[in-house]
BAZA-226116 format. One record per residue (C-alpha): residue number from 1; residue in three letters; chain; x, y, z. Coordinates in nm, 3 decimals, always signed. Layout:
N
PT     i    aa   ch      east     north        up
PT   NUM   ALA    A         X         Y         Z
...
This chain:
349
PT     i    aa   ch      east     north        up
PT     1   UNK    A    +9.286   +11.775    +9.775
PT     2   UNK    A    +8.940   +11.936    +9.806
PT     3   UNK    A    +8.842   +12.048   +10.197
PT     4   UNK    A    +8.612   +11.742   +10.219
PT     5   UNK    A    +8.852   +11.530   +10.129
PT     6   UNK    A    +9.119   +11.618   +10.367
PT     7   UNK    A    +8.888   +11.572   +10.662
PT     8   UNK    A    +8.751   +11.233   +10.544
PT     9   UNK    A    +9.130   +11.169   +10.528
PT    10   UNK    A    +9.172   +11.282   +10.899
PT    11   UNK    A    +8.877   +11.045   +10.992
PT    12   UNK    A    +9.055   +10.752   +10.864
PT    13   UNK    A    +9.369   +10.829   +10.995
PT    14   UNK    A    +9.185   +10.861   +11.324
PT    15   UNK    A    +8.966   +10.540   +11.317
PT    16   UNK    A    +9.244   +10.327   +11.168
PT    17   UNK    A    +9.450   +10.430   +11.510
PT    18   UNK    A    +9.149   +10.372   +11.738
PT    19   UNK    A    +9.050    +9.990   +11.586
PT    20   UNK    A    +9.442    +9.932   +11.589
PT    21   UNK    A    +9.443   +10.035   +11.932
PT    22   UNK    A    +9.271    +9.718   +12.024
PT    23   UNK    A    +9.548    +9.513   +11.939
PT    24   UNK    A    +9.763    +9.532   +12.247
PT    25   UNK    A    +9.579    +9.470   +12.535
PT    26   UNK    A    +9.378    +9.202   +12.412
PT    27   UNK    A    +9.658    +9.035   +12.216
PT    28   UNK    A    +9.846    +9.088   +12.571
PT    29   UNK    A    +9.534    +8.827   +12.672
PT    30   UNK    A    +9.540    +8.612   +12.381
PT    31   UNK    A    +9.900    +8.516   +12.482
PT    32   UNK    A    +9.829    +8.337   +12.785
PT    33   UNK    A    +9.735    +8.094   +12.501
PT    34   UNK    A    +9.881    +8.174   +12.177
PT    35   UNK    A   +10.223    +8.163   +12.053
PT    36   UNK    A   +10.377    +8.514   +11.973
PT    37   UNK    A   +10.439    +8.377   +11.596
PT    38   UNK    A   +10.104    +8.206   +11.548
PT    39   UNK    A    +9.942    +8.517   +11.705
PT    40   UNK    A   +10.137    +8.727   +11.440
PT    41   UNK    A   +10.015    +8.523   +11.195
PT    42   UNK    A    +9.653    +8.483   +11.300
PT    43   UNK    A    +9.596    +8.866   +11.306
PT    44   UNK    A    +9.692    +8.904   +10.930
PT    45   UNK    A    +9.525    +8.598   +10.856
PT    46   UNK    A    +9.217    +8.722   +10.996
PT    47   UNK    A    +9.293    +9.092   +10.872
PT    48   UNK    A    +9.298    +8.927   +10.512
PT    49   UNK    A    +8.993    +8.687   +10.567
PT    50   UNK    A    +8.765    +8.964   +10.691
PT    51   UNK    A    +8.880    +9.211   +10.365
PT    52   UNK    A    +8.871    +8.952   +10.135
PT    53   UNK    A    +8.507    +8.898   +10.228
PT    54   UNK    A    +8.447    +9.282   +10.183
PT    55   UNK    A    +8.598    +9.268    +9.839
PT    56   UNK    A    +8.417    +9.000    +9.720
PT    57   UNK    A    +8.100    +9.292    +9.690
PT    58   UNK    A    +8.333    +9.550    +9.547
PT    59   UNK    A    +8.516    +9.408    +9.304
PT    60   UNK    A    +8.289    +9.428    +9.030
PT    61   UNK    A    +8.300    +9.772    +9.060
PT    62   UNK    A    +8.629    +9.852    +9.065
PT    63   UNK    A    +8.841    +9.983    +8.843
PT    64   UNK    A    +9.119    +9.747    +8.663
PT    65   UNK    A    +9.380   +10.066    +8.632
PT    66   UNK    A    +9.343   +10.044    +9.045
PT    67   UNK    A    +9.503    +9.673    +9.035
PT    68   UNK    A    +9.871    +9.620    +9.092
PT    69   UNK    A   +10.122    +9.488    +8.854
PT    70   UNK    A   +10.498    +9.461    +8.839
PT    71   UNK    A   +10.610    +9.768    +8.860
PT    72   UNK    A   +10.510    +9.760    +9.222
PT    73   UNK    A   +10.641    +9.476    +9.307
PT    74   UNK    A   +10.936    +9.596    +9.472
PT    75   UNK    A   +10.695    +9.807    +9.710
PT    76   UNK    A   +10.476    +9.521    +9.778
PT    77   UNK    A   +10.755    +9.273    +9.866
PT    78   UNK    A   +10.883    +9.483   +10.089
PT    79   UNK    A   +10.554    +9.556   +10.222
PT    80   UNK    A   +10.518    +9.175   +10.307
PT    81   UNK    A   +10.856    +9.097   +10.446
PT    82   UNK    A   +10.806    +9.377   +10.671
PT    83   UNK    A   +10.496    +9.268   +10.823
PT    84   UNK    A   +10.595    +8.942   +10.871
PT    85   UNK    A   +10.897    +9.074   +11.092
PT    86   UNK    A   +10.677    +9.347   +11.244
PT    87   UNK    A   +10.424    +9.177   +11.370
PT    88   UNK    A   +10.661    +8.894   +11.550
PT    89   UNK    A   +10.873    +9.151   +11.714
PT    90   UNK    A   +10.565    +9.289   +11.885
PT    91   UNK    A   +10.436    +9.001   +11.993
PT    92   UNK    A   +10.712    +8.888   +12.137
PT    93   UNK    A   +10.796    +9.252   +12.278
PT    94   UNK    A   +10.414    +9.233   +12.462
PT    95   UNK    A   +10.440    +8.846   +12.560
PT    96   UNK    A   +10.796    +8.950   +12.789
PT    97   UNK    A   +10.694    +9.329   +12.871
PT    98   UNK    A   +10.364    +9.468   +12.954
PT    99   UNK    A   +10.093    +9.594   +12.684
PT   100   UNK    A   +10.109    +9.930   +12.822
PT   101   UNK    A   +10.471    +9.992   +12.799
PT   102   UNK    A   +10.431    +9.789   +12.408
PT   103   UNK    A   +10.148   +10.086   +12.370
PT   104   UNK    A   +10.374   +10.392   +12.454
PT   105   UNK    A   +10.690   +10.273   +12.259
PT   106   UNK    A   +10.473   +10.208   +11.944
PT   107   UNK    A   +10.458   +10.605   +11.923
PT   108   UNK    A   +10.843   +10.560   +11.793
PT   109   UNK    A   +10.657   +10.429   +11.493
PT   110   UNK    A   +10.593   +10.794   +11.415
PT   111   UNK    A   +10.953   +10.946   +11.461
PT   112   UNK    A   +11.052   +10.642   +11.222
PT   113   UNK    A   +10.815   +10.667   +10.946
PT   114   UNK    A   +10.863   +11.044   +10.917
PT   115   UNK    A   +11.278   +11.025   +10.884
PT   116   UNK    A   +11.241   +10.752   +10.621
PT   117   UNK    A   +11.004   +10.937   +10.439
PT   118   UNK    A   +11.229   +11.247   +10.419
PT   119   UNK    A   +11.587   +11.058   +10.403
PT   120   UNK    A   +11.472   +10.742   +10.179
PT   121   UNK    A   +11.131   +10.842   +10.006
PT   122   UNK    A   +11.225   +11.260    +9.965
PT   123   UNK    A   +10.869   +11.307   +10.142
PT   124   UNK    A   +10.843   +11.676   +10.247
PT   125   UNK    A   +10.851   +11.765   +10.609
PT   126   UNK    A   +10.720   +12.087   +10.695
PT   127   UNK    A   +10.817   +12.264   +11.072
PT   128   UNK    A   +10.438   +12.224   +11.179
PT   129   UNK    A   +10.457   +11.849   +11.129
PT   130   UNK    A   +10.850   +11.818   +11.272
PT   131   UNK    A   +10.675   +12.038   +11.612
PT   132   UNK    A   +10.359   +11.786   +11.612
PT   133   UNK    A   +10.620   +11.493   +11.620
PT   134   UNK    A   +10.867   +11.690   +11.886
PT   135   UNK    A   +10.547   +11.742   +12.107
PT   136   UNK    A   +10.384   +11.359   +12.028
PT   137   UNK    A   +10.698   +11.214   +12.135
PT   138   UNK    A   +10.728   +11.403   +12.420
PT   139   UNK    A   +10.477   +11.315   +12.540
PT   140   UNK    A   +10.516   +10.961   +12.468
PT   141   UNK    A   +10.858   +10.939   +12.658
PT   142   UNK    A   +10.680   +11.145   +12.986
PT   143   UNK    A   +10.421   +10.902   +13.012
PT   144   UNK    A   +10.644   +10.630   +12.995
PT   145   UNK    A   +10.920   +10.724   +13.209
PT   146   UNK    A   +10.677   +10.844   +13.469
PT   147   UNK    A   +10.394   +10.621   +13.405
PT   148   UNK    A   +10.402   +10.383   +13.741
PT   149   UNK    A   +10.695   +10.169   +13.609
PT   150   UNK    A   +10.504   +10.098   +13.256
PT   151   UNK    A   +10.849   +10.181   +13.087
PT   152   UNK    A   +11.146    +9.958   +13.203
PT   153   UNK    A   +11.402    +9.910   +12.900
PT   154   UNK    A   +11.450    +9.552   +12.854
PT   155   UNK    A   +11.427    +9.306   +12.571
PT   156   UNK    A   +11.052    +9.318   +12.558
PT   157   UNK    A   +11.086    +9.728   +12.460
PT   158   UNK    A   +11.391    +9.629   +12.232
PT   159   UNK    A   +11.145    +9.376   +12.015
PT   160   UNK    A   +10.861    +9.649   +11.989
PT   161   UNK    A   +11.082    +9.923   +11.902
PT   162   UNK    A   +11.229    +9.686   +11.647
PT   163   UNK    A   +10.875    +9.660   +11.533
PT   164   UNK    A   +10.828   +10.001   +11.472
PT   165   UNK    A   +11.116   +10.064   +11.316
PT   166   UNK    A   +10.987    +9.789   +11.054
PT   167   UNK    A   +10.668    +9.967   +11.024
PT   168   UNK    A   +10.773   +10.289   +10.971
PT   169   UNK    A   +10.945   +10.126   +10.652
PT   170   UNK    A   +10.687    +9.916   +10.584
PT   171   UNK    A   +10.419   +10.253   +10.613
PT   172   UNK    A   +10.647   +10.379   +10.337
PT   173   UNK    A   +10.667   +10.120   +10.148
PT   174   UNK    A   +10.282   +10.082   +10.148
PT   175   UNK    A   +10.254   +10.451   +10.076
PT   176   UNK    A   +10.421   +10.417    +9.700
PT   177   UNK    A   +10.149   +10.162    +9.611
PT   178   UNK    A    +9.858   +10.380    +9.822
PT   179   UNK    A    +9.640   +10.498    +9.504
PT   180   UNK    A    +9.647   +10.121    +9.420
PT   181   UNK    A    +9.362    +9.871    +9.543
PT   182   UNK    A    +9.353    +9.914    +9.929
PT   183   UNK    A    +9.152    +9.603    +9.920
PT   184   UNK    A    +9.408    +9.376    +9.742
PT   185   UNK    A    +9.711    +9.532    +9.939
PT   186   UNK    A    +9.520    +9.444   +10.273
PT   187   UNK    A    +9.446    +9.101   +10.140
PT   188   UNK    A    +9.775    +9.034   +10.001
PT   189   UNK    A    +9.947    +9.158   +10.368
PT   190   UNK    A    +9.699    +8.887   +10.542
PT   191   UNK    A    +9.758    +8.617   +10.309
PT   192   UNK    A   +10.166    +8.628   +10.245
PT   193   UNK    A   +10.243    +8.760   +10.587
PT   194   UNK    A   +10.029    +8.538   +10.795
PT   195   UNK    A   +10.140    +8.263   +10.569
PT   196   UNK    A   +10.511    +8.391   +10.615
PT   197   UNK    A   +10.463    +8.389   +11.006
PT   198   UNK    A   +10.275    +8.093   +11.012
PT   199   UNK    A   +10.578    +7.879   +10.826
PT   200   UNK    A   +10.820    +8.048   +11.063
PT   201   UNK    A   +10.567    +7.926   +11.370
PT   202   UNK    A   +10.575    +7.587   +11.241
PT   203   UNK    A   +10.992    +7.576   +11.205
PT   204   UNK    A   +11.087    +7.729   +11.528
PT   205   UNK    A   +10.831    +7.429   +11.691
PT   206   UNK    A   +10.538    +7.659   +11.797
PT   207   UNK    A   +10.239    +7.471   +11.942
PT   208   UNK    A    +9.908    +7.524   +11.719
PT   209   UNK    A    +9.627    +7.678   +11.978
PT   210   UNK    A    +9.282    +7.579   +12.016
PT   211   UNK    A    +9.023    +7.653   +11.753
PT   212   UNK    A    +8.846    +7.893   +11.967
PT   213   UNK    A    +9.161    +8.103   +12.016
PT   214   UNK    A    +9.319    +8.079   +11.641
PT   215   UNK    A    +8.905    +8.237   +11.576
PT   216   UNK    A    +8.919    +8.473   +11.867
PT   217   UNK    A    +9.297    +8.585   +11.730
PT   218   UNK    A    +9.131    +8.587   +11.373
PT   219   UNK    A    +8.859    +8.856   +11.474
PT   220   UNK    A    +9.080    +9.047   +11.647
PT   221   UNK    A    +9.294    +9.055   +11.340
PT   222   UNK    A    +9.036    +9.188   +11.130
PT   223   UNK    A    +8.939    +9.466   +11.347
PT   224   UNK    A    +9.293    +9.554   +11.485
PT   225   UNK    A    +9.470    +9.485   +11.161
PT   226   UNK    A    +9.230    +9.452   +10.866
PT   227   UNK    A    +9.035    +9.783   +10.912
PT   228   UNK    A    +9.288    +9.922   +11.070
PT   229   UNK    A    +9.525    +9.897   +10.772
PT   230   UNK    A    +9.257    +9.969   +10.496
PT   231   UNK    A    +9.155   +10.295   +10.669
PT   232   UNK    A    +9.524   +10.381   +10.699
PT   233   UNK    A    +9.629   +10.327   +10.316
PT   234   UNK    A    +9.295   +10.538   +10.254
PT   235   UNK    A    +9.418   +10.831   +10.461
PT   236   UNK    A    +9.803   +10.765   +10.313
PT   237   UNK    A    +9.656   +10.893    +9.962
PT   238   UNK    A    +9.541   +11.246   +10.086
PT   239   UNK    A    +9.782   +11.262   +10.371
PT   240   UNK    A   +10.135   +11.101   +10.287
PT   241   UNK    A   +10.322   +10.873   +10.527
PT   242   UNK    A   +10.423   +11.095   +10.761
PT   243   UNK    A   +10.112   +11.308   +10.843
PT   244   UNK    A    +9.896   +10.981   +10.840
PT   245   UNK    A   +10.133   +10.876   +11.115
PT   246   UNK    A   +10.089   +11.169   +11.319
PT   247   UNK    A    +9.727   +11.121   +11.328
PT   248   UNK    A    +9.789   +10.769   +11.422
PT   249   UNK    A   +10.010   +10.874   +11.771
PT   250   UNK    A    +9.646   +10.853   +11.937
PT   251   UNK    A    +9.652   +10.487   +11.948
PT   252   UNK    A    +9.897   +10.439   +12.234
PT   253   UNK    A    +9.700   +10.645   +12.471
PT   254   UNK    A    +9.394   +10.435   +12.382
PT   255   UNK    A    +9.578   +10.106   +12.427
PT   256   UNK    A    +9.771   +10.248   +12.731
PT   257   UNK    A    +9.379   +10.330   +12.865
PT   258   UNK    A    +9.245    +9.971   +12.721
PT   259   UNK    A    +9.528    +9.810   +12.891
PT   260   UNK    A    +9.408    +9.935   +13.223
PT   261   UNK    A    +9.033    +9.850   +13.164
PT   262   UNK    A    +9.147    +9.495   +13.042
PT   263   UNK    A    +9.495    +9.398   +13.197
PT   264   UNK    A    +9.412    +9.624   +13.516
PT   265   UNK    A    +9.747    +9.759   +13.456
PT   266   UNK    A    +9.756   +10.097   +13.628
PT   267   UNK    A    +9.666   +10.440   +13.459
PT   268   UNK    A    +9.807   +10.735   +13.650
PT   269   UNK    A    +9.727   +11.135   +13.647
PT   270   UNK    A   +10.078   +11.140   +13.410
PT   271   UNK    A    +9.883   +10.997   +13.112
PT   272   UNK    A    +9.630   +11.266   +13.153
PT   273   UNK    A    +9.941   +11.505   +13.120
PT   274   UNK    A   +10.104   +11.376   +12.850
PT   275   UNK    A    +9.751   +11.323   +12.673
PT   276   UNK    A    +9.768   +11.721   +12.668
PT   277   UNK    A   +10.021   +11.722   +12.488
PT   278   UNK    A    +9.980   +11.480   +12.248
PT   279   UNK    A    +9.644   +11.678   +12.181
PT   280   UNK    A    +9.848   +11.978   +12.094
PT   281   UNK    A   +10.052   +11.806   +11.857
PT   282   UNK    A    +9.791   +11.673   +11.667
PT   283   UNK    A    +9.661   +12.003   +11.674
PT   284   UNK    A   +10.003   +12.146   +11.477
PT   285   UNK    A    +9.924   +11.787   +11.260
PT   286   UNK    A    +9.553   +11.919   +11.164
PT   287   UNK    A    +9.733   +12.290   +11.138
PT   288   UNK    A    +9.934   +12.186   +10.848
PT   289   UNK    A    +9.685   +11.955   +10.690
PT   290   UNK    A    +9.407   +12.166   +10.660
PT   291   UNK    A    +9.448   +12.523   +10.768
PT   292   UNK    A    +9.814   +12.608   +10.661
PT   293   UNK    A    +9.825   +12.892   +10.390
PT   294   UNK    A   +10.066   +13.013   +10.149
PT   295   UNK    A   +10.128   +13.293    +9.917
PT   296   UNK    A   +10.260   +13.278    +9.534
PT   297   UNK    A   +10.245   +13.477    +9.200
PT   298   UNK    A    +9.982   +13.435    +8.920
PT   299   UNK    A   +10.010   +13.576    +8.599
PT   300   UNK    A    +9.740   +13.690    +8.409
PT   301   UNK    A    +9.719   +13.739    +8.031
PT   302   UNK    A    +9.418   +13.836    +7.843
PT   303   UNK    A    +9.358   +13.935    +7.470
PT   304   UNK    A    +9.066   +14.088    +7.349
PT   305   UNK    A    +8.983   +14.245    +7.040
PT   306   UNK    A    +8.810   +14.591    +6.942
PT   307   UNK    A    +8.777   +14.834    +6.700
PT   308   UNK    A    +8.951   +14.575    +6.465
PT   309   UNK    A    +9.279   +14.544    +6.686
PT   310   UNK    A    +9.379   +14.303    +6.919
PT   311   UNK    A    +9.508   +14.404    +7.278
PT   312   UNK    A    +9.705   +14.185    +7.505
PT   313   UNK    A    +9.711   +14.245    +7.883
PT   314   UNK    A    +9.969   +14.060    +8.107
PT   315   UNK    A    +9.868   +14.113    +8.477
PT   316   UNK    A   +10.092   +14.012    +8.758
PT   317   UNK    A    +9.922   +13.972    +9.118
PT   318   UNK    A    +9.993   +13.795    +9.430
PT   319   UNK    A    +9.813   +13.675    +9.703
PT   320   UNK    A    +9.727   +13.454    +9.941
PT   321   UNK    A    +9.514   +13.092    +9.924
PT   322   UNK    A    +9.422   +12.830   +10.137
PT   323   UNK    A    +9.465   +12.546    +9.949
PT   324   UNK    A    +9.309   +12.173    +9.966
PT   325   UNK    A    +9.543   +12.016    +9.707
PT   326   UNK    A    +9.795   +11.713    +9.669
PT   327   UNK    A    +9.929   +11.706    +9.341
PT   328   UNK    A   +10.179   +11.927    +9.203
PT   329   UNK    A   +10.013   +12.170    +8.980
PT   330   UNK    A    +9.645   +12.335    +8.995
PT   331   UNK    A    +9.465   +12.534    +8.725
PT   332   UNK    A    +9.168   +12.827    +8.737
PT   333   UNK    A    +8.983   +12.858    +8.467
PT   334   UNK    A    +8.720   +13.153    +8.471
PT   335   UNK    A    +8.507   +13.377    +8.259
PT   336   UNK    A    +8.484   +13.766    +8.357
PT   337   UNK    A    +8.290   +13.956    +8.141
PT   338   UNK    A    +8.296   +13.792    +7.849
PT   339   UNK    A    +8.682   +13.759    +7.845
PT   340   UNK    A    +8.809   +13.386    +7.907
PT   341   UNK    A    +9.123   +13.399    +8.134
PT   342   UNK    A    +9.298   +13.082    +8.184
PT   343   UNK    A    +9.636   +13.016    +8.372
PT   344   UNK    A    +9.838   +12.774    +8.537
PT   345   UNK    A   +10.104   +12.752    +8.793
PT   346   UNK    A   +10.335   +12.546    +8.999
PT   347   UNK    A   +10.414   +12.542    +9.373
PT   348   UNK    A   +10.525   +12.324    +9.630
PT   349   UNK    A   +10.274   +12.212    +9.883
């Protein structure tokens, strides 16, 4: 992963937590007047409408090998029956509690995608990101245990931390099928799990909202949801699952702040505190992303040829790079002098 390419990758990690930030406090309005399951199911209805307009102008450009086909299936079920739970939980978690104590908890989303990565997925942790997390969380708990009442266990924090806990399985799940189409996976999570929460909606007796809210709910989906969850696939690619959800702990200190600009609910000096610390995490996050540097062995060997013989020269060195890469092996190529040197090597990120 080129230098370039990691920060773009930051970006969208960042902007996919800002837009998803949204979601809380106004869905905490939208309740008043919308069903938690229909509101489920309007977000990723709208989060599929809006994408599925976008790729209408890009898919003639893109490239069939990016499609999916059955071999990710399994990934993209699971993606699907995931956010249909997800989505439900929260709702219900924010339509019972308040939408700044459903913004805090939604940092366990973190701590949950980065266990399954290592336990299920084999994802590598390194100790910058497991500090980033320690110091993220922390945070996360001081604000809410201190934050003017905003965290009070009860069923409401139960149903969003059952949320995350679906996410952070569905953000792995999604990250096995990231290099695919991020347009079709964001229009095939608004269309089946919508579609999914809209049929549960319907069976559990649900009553369907006005137009004007079931389009107000369908914007906010689209923003909230549909950009939200294209920019995060995007930064999944360069990043993984559990460094893209690092970046994303910023969005519960913007809905915590939204939710007092929009629900009045009260913001305290302990969210400035705690929004130190997050900071600092993030700052380990960006540490290991882009900065972090490591030492390894290349071997040299060059042949030449003079005076009718030909010489071989093996040349050991190590030193030290900072690398910008994803995959598993990189090669150099050069030309010094007339002599073409060419070797390759293996590491572990």
């Amino acid at each position: 992963m080129t230098k370039n390419k990691s920060v773009a990758a930051v970006v969208y990690a960042l902007l996919a937590a800002i837009f998803y930030a949204i979601n809380t406090p106004f869905s905490k309005t939208l309740l008043n007047d919308v069903p938690a399951t229909f509101m489920a199911a309007f977000l990723y209805m709208g989060a599929g409408f809006g994408i599925g307009i976008m790729y209408l102008f890009h898919v003639k450009n893109e490239n069939k090998t990016e499609r999916l086909t059955k071999k990710d299936l399994p990934y993209t079920i699971g993606m699907i029956v995931l956010d249909i739970l997800a989505p439900i939980f929260l709702m219900i978690g924010i339509s019972i509690g308040s939408a700044s104590n459903a913004s805090l908890l939604g940092n366990f989303e973190i701590v949950a995608t980065t266990i399954i990565a290592l336990l299920i997925f084999k994802e590598a942790v390194s100790r910058e990101l497991w500090i980033a997390i320690a110091f993220i969380t922390f945070s996360s708990i001081m604000l809410s245990f201190e934050g003017s009442g905003s965290f009070q266990f009860s069923y409401g924090s139960l149903f969003v931390i059952l949320a995350t806990l679906c996410w952070g399985l569905e953000n792995n799940c999604t990250r096995k099928i990231s290099d695919k189409s991020t347009y079709e996976i964001v229009v095939l999570k608004g269309a089946f799990s919508g579609g999914g929460s809209f049929l549960i909606a319907m069976v559990i007796g649900e009553q369907l909202p006005d137009v004007k809210y079931i389009l107000a709910a369908m914007i906010l989906g689209f923003v909230a949801y549909g950009l939200s969850i294209f920019l995060y696939i995007r930064a999944q690619r360069d990043l993984g699952a559990s460094k893209t959800s690092a970046y994303y702990a910023v969005a519960p200190f913007i809905g915590a702040f939204l939710a007092f600009v929009v629900n009045g609910e009260k913001l305290t000096w302990v969210y400035f505190i705690a929004l130190v610390f997050m900071l600092i995490g993030s700052a380990f996050v960006v540490y290991d992303t882009m900065v972090k540097r490591h030492s390894h062995k290349h071997v040299h060997t060059i042949r030449h040829t003079h005076d009718g013989t030909t010489h071989t020269h093996i040349i050991t060195h190590e030193h030290e790079h900072n690398h910008f890469v994803k995959t598993e092996e990189h090669r150099h190529v050069r030309y010094f002098y007339g002599f073409f040197k060419k070797h390759e090597d293996e590491f572990e990120k």
